[in-house]
N, C-alpha and C positions, 0 to 999 in steps of 0.2 A: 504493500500500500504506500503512494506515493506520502511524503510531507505533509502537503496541501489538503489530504484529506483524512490525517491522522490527525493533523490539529482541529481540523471539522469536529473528530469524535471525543478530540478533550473539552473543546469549548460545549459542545451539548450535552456532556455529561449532566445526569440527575435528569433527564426526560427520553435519553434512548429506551428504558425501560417502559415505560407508558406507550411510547409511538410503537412498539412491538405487543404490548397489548391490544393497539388499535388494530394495528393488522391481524393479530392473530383469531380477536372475533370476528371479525367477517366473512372468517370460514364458518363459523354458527348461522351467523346472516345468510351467507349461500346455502348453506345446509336447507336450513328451512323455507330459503325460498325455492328449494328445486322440489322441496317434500309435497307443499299445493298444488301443485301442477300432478301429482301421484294423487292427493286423494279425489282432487276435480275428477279421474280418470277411472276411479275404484268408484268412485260416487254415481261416473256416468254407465260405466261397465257391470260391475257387478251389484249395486242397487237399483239403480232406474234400471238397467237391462237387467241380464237375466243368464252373464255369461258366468264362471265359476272361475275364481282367484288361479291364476295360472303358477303361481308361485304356494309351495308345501305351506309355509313360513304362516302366509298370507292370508291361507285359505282355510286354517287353523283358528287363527285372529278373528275370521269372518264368522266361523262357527260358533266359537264362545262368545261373541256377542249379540247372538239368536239367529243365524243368520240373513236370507235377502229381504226376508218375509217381514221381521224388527226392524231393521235398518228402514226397510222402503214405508214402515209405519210410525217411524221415528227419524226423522228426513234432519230435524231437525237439529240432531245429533250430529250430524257431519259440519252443521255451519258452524256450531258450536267449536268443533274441531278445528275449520279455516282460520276459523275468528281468533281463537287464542295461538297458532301460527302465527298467522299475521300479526299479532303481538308479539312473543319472543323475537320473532323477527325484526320487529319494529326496535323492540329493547337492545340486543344487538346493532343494530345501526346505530341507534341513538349514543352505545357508546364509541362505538367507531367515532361517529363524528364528535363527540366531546373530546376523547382523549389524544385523538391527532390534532384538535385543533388547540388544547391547552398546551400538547407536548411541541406545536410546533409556534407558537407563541414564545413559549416559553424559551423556545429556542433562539428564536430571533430577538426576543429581551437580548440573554445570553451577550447574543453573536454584536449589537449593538454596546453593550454594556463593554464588552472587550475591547471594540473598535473607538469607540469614546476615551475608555484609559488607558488604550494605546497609545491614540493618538494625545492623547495630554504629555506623556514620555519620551515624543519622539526629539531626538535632536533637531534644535532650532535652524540649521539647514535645512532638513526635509520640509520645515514648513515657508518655508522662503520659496523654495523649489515648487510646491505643490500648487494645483488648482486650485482653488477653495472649493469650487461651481460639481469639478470633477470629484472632490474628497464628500461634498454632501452627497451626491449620486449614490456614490457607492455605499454610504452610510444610511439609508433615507431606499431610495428605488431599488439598489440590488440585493440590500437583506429584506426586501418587498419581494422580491422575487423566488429568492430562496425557500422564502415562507410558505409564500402561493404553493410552490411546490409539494413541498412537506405536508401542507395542510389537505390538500383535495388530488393534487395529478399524481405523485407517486401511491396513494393509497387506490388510485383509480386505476393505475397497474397493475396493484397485487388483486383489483377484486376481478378484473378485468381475465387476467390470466388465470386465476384460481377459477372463476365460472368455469372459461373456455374447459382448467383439467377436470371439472366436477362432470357435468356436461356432458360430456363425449364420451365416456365409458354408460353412464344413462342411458343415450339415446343408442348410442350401438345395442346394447343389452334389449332395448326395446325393440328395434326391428335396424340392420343393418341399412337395408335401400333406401328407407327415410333417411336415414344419417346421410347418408351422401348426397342426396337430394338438399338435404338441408343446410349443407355444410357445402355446397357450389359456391356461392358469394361471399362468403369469407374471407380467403386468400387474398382476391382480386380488393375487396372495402381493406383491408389491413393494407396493401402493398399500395394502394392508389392513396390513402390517408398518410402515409409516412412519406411517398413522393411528394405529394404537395404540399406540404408542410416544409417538407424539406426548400424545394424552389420557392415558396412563400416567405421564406424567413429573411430574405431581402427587403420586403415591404414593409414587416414587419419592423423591422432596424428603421427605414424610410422614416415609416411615422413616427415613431421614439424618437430621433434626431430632428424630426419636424417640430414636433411636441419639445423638446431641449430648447431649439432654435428661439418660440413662441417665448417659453419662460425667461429667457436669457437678455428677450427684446423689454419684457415689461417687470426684468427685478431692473434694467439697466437705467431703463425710463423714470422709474420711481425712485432711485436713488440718485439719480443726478437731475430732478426737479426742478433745483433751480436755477441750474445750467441751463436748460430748457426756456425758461421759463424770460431770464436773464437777457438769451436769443432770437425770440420769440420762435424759437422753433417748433412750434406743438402742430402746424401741417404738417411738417418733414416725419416729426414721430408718429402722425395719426398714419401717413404712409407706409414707413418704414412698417409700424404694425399692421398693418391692411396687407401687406408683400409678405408677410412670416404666416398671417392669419392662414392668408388664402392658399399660402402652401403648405399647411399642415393639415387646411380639409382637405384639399385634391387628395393627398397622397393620403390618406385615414380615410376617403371616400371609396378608390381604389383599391384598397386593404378588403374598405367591408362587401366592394363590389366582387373581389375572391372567392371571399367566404361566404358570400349567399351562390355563389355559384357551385362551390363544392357543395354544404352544408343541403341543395336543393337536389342535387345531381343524386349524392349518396344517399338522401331519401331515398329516392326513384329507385336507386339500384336496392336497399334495403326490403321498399313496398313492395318491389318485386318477385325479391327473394321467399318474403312471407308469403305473398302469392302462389310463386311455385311449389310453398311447401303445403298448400289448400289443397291446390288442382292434383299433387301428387298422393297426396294423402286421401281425399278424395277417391281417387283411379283407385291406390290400392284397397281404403277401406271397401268398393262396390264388388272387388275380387277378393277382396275377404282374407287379407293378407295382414291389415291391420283391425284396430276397431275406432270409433269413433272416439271415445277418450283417449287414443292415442296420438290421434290427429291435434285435439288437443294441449297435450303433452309436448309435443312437437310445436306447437305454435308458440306458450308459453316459452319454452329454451330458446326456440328462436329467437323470441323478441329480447329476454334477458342478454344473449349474447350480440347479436348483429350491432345493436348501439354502440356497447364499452368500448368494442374493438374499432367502431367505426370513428370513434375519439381517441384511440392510440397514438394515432399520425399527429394529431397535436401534442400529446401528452409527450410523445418522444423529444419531440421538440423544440417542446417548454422545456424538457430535460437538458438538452442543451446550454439554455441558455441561462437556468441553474447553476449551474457546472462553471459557465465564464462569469456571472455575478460573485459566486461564491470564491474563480482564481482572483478577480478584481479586489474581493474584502480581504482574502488572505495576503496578495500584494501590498497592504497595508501593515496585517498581521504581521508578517516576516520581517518586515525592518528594524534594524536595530531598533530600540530604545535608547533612549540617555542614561548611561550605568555608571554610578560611583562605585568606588573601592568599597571591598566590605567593609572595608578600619577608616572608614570615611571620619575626619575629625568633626569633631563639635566645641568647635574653640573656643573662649573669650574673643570677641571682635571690637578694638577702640579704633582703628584704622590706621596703623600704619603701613602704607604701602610702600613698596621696594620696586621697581623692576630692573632685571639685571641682564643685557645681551637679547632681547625679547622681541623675536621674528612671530609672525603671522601670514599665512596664508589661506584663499578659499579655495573650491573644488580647482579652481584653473590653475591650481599652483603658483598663481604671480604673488610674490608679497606684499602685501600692504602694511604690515610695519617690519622695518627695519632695524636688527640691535640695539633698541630702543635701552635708553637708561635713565631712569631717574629717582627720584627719592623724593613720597610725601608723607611729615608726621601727622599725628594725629592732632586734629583739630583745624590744622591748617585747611585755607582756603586756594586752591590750586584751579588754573584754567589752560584750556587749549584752546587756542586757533589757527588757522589753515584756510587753505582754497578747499575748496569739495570736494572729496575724495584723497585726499590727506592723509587718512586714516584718525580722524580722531572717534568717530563712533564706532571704528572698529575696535579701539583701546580701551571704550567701555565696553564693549558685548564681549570682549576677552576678560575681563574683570569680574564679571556679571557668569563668566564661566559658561557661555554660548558656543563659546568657538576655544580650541585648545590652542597650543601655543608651544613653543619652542624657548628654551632656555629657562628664566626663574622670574617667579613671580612671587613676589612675597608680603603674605597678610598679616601684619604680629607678628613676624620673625616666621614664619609656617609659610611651607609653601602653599599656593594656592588650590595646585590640582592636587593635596591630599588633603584640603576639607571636603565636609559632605556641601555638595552643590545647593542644597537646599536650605541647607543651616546660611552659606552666604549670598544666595538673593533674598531671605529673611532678614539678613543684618545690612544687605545694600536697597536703598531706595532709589527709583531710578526714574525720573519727569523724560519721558522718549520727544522725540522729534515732533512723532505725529499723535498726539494724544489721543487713545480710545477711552471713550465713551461708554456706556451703557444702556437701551432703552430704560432705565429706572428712575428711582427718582436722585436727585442732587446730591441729598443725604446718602440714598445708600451708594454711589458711585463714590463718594468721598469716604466713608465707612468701608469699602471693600475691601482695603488693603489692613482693615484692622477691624471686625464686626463687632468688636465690643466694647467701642469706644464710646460713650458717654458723651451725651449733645454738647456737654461745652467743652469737651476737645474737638468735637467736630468743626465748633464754630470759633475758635482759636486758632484751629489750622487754616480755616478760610480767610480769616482776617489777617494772619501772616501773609497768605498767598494775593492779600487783595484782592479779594473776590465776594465777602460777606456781603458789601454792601449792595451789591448788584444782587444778589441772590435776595435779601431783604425787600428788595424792590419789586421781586416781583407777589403776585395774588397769592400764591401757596407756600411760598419762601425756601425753605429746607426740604421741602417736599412734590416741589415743581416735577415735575414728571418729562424726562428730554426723550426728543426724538430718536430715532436710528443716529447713532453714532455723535450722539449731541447735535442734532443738526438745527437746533431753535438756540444755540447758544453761537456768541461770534468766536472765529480762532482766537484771540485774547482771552475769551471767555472761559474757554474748553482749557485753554493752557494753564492758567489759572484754577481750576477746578480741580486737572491734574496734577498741581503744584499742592493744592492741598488734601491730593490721595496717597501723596509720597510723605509728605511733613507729617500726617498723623500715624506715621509707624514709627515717628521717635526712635530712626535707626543710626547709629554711628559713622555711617557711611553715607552721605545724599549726592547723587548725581544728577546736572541738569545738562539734557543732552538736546541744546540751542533750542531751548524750551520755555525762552523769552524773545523768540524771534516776533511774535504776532502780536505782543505787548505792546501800548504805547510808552514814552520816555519817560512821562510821571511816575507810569504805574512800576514802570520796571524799575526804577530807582527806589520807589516804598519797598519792590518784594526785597530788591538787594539790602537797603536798610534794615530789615526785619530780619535776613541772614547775618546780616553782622551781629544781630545779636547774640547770631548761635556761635561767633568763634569763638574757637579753642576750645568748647564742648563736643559737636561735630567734625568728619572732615567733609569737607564740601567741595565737588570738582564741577566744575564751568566749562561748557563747551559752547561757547558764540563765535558771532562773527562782527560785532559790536566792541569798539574797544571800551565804551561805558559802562558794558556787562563785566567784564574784567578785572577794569584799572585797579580796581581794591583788592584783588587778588594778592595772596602770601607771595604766588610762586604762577609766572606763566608759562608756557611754553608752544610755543607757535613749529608746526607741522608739515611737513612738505614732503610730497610721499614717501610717504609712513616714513620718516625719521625726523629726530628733532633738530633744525635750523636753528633756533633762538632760546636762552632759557633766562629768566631772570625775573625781575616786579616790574612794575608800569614804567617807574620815574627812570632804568637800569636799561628797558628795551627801547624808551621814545630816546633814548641821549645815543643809540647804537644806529649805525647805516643797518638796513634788512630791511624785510617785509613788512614788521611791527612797526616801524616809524612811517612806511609808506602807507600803511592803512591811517596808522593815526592822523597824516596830514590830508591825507584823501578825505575820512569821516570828518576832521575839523572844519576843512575850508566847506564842507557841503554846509552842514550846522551853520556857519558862519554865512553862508551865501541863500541859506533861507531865514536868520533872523535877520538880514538887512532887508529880505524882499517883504517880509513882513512886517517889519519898523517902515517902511515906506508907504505901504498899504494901509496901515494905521496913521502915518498922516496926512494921506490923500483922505480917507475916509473922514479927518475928522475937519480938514479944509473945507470939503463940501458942508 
């Protein structure tokens, strides 16, 4: 058994047992439904007529229970018999379909529940690398798929095949020439259901990627709204969706125009079959080679069998396409995790960082930092700048323990790749680039990173971050409720909100990775004032592009792919030739050339 499907039988451990229960009653369920079609036959034979049980066994049974003469004055007696048949029967199915459908539930919980804290484990590569559109798919549609399966098409095969072996031994035992008679259109309904199914299954794919296409046009539309909206583009998108729409009926129109043409055809070939087994049943019952309950007998098997199998050609399929949802989730499955050492440390963390000879690279092998050296103590306030791609946000996601590293890094004298990785993004706080949001409400985005914080650390932190007041302002305050990804807050807003989801984990280590780019100059200046309160208790490292954001900086250091060109404080870089001074007089003279445009603009305005 390959990998692929020996991890299938660990992850659905605790309901393989139930699903082999469901299959295994349906051989009771077949039992009894081929037993009715026997006593219709004894009912119609040797009670209403007047033939004698051709079987010892039977005709015993017939005796002790008064024989033709009670039975045909007690008629009654047999329906009573149909009746509670059809019950057992009934009860058997009923748990067929309970127990495959709880065990195949439960499977797909399972199989879900695996792929969710999988994917929570996986290195932060793969999720960079991934689809997102394509990881819900598979998490959402192909453990949909699996399910389907489990729950109704594979048990539609074991009942399917079990009839056909019940069946056949039956009807031969009854009269061999019926059998063959009956058993003509089989072969041909099996073998023409599995061919079409099979050449179908391009359409099939058709529509699903029509159907992707449609979803893909109106999550794109709803999330960039006010893009949209901005441009007045809402013809283009009512287009764009009218051109996805109309081609995901065509091709779903042409699907179902298939399948009514099989589903109508294999009738005909079905009705037919049962037909010939009337007109032959018929001929032989008037030669007296069968009897009239056996005709019946025959029609009954008929009709149990001709359908199931005439559903095979799907069910095989669908079995296919099982099989590639289930290689798609285990491709998920199989990938490494993010795995610490067992003797992963659980330090004391004040923040002294070390880095000593410290390359990085990603999948391309190119590095983006270089022999990197520096040295920050605790408390101190340290910052980096560069052009983009520099590598300064890559020096935090090496810090943060996302990406590994070459040479030494060192946290409190410890190296860093023998803490436990989890112990230090608990003790590092990190404000990103692009701040995520939550659909929730203010409060609990800002609570997340600590749930049991107490409303006025919640609102201490915002008021550090310079954000309370804004929040105050609005009708529900703490409790506003934000869009998809904060989208009713402005970028200042969301940065600021982020700035105080980091501050209330009151952690030794705060990092702002240029996560006061969307601030204005007021506000940016209160948050940096409100961190200076925290020196020499925190260390705090600055990643801008603003020398404002900086200048109060312990310790800079300015980046130029991925190695350090400049290191020193503000007043140590602006007195050196480099980049530092070029940015500094760049940013100066700008400042300087819009507070004259607007000292000028203020006394024109106040001329008039």
């Amino acid at each position: 058994m390959s990998e692929k499907w020996k991890m299938f039988f660990r992850i659905t451990q605790g309901y393989r047992l139930m699903y082999l229960a469901a299959m295994f009653v349906i051989v009771f369920a077949a039992l009894f439904h081929f037993v009715t079609p026997l006593i219709v036959r004894f009912t119609i034979d040797n009670v209403v007529g007047n033939q004698i049980p051709d079987n010892q066994w039977l005709n015993n049974m017939y005796q002790w229970l008064g024989g033709r003469e009670f039975l045909l004055r007690n008629l009654y007696l047999m329906g009573i018999l149909l009746v509670s048949i059809a019950m057992l029967e009934g009860i058997f199915q009923y748990a067929k379909g309970k127990w495959s459908a709880i065990s195949s539930e439960g499977m797909a919980k399972k199989i879900r529940e695996n792929l969710y804290e999988h994917i929570q484990y996986l290195p932060y590569s793969e999720h960079i690398k991934a689809e997102t559109g394509d990881w819900i798919q598979r998490c959402i549609s192909d453990v949909e798929t699996v399910r389907r399966f489990f729950a109704a098409q594979l048990i539609e095969v074991g009942r399917a095949s079990l009839m056909l072996a019940l069946v056949l031994p039956l009807m031969l035992k009854l009269n061999v020439k019926m059998t063959l008679y009956a058993m003509i259109a089989v072969p041909l309904i099996f073998a023409s259901a599995v061919i079409f199914f099979i050449k179908i299954k391009k359409s099939f794919q058709l529509s699903d990627e029509a159907e992707g296409a449609l979803s893909s046009v109106l999550q794109e539309n709803l999330t960039g709204v006010r893009v949209v909206r901005a441009f007045a583009r809402e013809n283009y998108e009512i287009e764009k969706f009218d051109k996805v729409n109309k081609d995901f009926r065509d091709k779903t129109y042409h699907l179902i125009k298939l399948l009514a043409y099989y589903w109508s055809i294999s009738d005909l070939v079905c009705f037919i079959q049962i037909a010939g087994v009337i007109v032959a049943g018929t001929v032989l019952a008037q030669r007296g080679e069968i009897s009239v309950g056996t005709i019946v007998v025959f029609l009954s098997y008929e009709t149990a069998v001709l359908f199931p199998i005439r559903q095979m050609g799907r069910v095989l399929t669908d079995m296919g396409k099982a099989s590639v949802s289930w290689g798609r989730i285990y491709e998920i499955l199989s990938k490494k995790s993010e795995k610490d050492l067992p003797s992963g440390m659980c330090t004391s963390i004040k923040g002294d960082i070390e880095f000593q000879n410290v390359s990085m690279s990603y999948e391309d092998e190119k590095p983006v930092l270089k022999n990197l050296n520096l040295s920050v103590k605790a408390g101190q306030t340290v910052a980096f700048m560069g052009p983009s791609g520099s590598g300064k946000s890559s020096l935090i996601k090496l810090l943060l323990r996302l990406y590994e590293y070459e040479g030494s890094v060192m946290l409190d004298g410890y190296e860093l790749s023998q803490i436990d990785r989890h112990w230090v993004r608990e003790h590092i706080a990190s404000v990103l680039q692009e701040p995520f949001l939550y659909s929730k409400s203010i409060k609990e985005n800002i609570r997340i990173a600590c749930p049991d914080s107490e409303e006025e650390w919640i609102e201490k932190s915002a008021r550090t971050a310079g954000i309370h007041e804004v929040i105050d302002g609005f009708d529900k305050g703490y409790d506003t409720l934000l869009g998809e990804k904060g989208v009713n807050l402005s970028g200042g807003q969301k940065q600021r909100v982020a700035i105080a989801r980091a501050l209330i984990r009151n952690t030794p280590v705060l990092i702002f990775d240029d996560s006061l780019s969307a601030v204005d100059t007021e506000t940016e200046n209160y948050i940096l004032g409100e961190l200076r309160k925290l020196a020499g208790k925190i260390t705090i490292i600055i990643i801008a592009h603003r020398i404002t954001s900086v200048m109060n900086a312990d310790q800079i250091f300015v980046l130029n792919h991925g190695e350090i060109i400049q290191r020193g404080n503000h007043d140590e870089l602006i007195a050196q030739d480099g980049m530092y001074q070029r940015i500094w007089k760049l940013q100066s003279d700008l400042e300087e050339s819009l507070s004259d445009e607007l000292e000028e603009n203020d006394e024109e305005t106040i001329a008039v």
